[in-house]
N, C-alpha and C positions, 0 to 999 in steps of 0.2 A: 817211325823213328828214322831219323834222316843220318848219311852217312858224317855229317859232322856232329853229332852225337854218339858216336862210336870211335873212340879215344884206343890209337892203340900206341902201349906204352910196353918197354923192354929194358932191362938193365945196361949199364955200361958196355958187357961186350955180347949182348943179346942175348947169353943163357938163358933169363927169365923174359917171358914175357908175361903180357895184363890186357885188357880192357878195361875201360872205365866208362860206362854206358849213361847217357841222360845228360843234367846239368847238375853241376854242384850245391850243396844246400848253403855253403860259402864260402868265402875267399876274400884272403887278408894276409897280414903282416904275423907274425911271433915273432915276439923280441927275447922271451924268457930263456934263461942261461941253458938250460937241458938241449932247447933246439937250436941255439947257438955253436955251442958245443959240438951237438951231435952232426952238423952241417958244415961249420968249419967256415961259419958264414957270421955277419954282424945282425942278420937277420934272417927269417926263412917267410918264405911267401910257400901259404897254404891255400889248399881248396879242400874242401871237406865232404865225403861222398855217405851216400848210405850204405852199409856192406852190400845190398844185396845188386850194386852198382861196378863193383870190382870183380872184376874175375880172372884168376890165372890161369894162362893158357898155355904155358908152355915151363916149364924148367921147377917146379915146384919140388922138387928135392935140393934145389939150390938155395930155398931160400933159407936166410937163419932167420935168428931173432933173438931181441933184448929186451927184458922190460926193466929200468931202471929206477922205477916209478909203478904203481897200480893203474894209473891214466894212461901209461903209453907202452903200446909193443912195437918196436921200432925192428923194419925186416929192411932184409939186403941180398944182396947175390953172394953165395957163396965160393962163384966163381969169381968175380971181378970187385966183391967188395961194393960193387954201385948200390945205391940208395935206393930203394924201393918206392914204400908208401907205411906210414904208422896206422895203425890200430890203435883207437879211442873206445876198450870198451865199456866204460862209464858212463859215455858221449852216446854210444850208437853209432859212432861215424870212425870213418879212415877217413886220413890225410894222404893224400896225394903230392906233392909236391908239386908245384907249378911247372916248374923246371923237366918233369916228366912228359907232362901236356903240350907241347911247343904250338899244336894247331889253336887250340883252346882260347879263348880271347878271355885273360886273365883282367878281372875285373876285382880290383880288391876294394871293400867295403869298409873294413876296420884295421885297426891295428889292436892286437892281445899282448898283454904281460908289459905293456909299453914303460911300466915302472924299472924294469932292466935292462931297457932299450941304454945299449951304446954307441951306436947308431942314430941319432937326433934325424927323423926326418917329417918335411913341413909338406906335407902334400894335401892338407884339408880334409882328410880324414880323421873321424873319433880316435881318439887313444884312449883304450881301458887300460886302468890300474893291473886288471888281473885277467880277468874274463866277465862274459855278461852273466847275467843274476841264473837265468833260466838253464846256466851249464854249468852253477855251481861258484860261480864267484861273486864277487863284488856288486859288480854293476858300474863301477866309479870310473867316473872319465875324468882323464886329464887334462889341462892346458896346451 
């Protein structure tokens, strides 16, 4: 494993830090209102890791957590409030937020949830209605 496979990621004022080892199983767009919301953003760019790819290294009594939903446990620093990484455990996978990654050559593939996209964007990417069939949604692609 090479050292740009080894992702090192830290909260807002460093408390927490992470690893994120390997490569993503994906990376894309959410447009749905929960990660909207929870980001404070018109959209959230994801990359999607297997758990046993994340590792906390440092500050782990810092971190909280919410689950708002049964699909997501969305963690932070309890120091500084920064944004972690969600836990999907229906999925098998954490979210990572791209925005964690800065070395990472963020490659997004799709766009999810794009039916609440307020955010209109034409980048030639699929847009699914909701999610793909194989993770429990839809399947349905948009225009």
């Amino acid at each position: 494993m090479t050292n740009k496979q080894i992702h090192q990621c830290e909260c807002f004022c460093g408390a927490v830090g992470f690893t994120v080892r390997g490569e993503p199983e994906a990376m894309g767009y959410c447009h749905c209102s929960s990660c909207r919301h929870w980001s404070a953003a018109p959209v959230n760019a994801f990359t999607l890791w297997l758990p046993n790819t994340v590792e906390v290294t440092r500050g782990a009594d810092h971190i909280g957590s919410y689950n708002k939903t049964k699909a997501s446990k969305r963690m932070w620093c309890g120091a500084c409030g920064g944004h972690l990484f969600t836990e999907h455990p229906e999925l098998g996978l954490i979210d990572v937020y791209a925005a964690m990654l800065p070395e990472l050559a963020f490659e997004p593939t799709v766009h999810v949830h794009y039916q609440e996209a307020v955010l209109p964007l034409q980048d030639g990417l699929p847009k699914l209605k909701d999610v793909p069939e194989e993770m429990g949604g839809s399947g349905e692609y948009l225009s």
